[in-house]
Residue frames relative to the residue before (quaternion, step in Angstrom):
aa qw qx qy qz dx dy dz
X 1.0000 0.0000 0.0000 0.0000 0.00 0.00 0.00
X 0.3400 -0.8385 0.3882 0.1750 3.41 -0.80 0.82
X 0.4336 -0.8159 0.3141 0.2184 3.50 -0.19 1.21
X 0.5959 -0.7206 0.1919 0.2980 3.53 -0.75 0.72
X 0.5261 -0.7557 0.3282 0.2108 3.03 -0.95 0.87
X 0.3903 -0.7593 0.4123 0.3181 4.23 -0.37 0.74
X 0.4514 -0.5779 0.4760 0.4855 3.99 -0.20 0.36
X 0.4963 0.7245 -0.3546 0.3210 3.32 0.18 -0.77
X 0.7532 0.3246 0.0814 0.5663 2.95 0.88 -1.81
X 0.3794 0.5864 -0.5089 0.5032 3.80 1.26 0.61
X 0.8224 0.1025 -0.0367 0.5584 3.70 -0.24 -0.68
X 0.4511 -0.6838 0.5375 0.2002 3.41 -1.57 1.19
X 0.2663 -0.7895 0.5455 0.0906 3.74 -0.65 1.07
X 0.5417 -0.1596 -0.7966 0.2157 1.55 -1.53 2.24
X 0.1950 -0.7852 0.5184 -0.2770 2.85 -1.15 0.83
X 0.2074 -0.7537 0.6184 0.0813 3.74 -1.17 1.19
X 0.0854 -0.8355 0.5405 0.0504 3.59 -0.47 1.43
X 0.3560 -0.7499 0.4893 0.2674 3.17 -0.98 -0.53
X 0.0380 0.8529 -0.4835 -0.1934 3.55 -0.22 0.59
X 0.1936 -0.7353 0.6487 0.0335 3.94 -0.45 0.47
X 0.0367 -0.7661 0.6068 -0.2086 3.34 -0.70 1.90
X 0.1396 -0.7266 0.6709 0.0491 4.11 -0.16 1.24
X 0.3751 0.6484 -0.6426 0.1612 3.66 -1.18 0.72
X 0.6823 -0.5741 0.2362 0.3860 3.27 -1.15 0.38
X 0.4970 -0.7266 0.3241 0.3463 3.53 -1.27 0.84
X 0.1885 0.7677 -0.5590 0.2502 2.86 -1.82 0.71
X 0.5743 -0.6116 0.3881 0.3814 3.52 -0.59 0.27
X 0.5419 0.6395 -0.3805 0.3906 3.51 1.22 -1.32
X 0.7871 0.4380 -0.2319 0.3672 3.22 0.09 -1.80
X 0.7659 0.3289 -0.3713 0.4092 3.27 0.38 -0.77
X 0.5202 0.6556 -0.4068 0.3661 3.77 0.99 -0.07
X 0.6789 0.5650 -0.1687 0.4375 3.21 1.60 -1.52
X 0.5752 0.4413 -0.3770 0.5764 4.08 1.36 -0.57
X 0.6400 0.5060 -0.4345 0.3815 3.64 0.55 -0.93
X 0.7725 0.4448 -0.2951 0.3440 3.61 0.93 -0.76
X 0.6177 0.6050 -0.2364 0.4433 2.75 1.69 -0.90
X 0.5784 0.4123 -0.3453 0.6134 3.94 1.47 0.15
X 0.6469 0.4761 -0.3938 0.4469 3.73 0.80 -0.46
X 0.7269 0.3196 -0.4183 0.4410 4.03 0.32 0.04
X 0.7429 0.2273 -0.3763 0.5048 3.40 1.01 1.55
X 0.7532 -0.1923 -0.2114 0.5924 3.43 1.10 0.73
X 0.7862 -0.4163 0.3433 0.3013 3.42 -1.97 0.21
X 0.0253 0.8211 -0.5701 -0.0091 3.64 -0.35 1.05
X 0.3814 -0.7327 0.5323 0.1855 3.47 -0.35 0.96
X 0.4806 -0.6291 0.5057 0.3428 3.46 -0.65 0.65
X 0.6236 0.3663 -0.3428 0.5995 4.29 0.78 -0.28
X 0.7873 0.1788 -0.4223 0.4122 3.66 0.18 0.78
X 0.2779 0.5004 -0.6509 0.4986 3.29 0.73 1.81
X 0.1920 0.6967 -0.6860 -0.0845 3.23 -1.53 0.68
X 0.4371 -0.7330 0.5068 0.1215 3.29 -1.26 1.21
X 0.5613 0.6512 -0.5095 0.0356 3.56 -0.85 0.14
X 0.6745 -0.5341 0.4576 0.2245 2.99 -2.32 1.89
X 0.3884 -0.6788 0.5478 0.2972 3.38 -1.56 0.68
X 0.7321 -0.3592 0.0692 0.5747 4.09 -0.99 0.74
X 0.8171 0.3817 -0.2065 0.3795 3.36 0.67 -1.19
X 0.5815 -0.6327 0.4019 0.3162 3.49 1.16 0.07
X 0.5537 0.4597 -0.4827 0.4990 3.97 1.15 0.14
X 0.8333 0.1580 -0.2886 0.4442 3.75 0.05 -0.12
X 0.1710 -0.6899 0.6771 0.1904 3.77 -1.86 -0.06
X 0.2475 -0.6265 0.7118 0.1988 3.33 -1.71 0.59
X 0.1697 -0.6327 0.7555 0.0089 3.58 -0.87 1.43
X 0.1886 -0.6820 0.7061 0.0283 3.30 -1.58 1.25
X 0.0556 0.7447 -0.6579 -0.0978 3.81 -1.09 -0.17
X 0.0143 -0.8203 0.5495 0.1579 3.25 -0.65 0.44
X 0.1850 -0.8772 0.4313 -0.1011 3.63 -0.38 1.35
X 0.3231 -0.6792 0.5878 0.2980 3.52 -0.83 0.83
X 0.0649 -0.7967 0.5939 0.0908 3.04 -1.16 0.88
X 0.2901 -0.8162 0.4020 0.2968 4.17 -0.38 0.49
X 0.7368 0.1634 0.0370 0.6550 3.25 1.76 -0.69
X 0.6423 -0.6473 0.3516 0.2118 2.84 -1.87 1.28
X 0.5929 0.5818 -0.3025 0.4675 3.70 1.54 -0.08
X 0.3726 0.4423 -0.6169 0.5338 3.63 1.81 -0.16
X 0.7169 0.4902 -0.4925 0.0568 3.17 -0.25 -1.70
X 0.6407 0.6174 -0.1299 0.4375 3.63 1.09 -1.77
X 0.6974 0.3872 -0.3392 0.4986 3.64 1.38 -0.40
X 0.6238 0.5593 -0.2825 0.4672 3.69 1.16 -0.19
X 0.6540 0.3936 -0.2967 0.5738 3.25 0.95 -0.79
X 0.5481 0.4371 -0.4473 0.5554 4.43 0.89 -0.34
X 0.7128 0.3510 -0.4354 0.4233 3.84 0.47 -0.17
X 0.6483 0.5577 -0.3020 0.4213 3.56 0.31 -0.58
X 0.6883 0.5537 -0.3053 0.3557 3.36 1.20 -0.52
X 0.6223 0.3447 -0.1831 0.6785 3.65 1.91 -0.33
X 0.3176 0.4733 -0.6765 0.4664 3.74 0.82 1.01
X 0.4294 -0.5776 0.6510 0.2411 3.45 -1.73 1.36
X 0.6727 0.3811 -0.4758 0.4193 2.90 -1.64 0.49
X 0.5435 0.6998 -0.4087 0.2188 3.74 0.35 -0.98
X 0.1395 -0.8104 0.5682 -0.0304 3.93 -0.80 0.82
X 0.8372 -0.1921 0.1186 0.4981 3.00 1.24 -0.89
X 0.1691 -0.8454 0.5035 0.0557 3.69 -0.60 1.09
X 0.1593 0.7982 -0.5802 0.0292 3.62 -0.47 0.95
């Protein structure tokens, strides 16, 4: 049987991840994940992508971010989780 595996030890560090954040649309929200990934690593302004859902009440903000260590990763995803608006964090 194969013993379990630590996150940590899921993805080789450093690394390009991806977060994907769904909350409602608007400039705020998507300003507020971008910031909320920038007080733990460098987000270039070309690796935001924005898009409205069919009807136009919600957005998936992507970033895609170099990360060097599993504790960025775990400190970006604890901010993003208390941006208002948020619905979902994958």
């Amino acid at each position: 049987m194969n013993e379990p595996v630590a996150p940590e030890e899921l993805l080789d560090f450093p690394c390009h991840y991806t977060f994907k954040a769904i909350g409602v649309n608007g400039k705020s929200f998507s300003t507020a994940i971008s910031a909320a990934a920038r007080q733990h690593a460098l987000v270039p302004q070309d690796a935001i992508h924005l898009r409205p859902s069919g009807k136009g009440n919600y957005q998936s903000v992507s970033l895609v971010v170099w990360l060097e260590n599993y504790q960025q990763l775990t400190d970006i995803y604890a901010r993003m989780k208390i941006v208002t608006g948020l619905k979902m964090l994958l």
